[in-house]
C-alpha positions in Angstrom: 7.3 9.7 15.2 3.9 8.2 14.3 1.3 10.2 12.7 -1.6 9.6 14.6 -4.0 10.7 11.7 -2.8 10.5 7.9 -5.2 11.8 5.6 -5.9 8.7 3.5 -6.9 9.7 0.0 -8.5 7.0 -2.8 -8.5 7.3 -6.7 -10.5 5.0 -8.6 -8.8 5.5 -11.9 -10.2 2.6 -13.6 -13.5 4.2 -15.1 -15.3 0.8 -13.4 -18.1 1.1 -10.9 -16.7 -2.3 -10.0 -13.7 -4.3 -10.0 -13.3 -7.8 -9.1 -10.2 -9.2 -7.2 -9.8 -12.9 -6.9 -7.8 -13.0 -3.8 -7.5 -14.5 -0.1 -9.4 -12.1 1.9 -7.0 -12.7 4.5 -3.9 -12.1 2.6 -5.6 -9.1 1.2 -6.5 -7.8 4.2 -3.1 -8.2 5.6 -0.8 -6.8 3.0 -3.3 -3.5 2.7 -2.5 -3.3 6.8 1.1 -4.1 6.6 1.3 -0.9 3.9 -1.0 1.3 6.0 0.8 0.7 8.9 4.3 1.0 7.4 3.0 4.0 5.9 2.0 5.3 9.3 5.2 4.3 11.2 7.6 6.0 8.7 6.0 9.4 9.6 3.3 9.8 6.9 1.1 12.4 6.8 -1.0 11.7 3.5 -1.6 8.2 1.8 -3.0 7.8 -1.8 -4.4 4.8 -2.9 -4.7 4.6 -6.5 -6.7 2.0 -8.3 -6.4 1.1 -12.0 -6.6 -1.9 -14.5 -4.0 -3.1 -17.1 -4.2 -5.9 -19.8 -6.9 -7.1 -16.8 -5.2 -7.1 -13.7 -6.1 -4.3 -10.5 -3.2 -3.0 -9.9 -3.3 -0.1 -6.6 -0.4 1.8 -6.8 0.1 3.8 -2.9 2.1 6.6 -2.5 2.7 8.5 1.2 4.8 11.3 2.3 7.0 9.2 4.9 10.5 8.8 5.5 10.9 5.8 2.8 12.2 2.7 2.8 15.5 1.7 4.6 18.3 0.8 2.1 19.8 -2.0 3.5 16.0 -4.0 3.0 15.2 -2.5 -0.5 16.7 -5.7 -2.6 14.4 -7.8 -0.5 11.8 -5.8 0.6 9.3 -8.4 -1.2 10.7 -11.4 -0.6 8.6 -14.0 1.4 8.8 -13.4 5.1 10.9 -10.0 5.0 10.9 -7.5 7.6 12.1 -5.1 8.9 12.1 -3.2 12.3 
């Protein structure tokens, strides 16, 4: 079932009023909607998006509440063009 309304919660843990990404807008923009989504069709109910720095690099960390990840795709769940579903 999908949730129709997570509650999407965001951390800024990095102490910064800003951080700079240097990143395709358009691959940004589409991984942050493929985890949303995924997020939203495995049943989640809350989302945290955490956002911190290490040795320079902005690294979000998300979290949900949703049914998780289906074993037989976890070995390749970040290979280039993997999906699932």
């Amino acid at each position: 079932p999908r949730a129709s309304r997570p509650k999407i919660r965001f951390q800024n843990l990095t102490k910064l009023r800003e951080v700079y990404v240097e990143a395709s807008l358009v691959e940004l923009r589409s991984i942050l909607s493929n985890v949303l989504n995924n997020a939203v069709d495995a049943g989640s109910t809350k989302i945290d998006l955490r956002l911190r720095t290490l040795n320079g690099l902005a690294i979000l960390d998300v979290a949900d509440d949703g049914g998780g990840v289906n074993e037989s795709v976890r070995d390749t769940l970040f290979d280039k063009d993997v999906t699932f579903g």
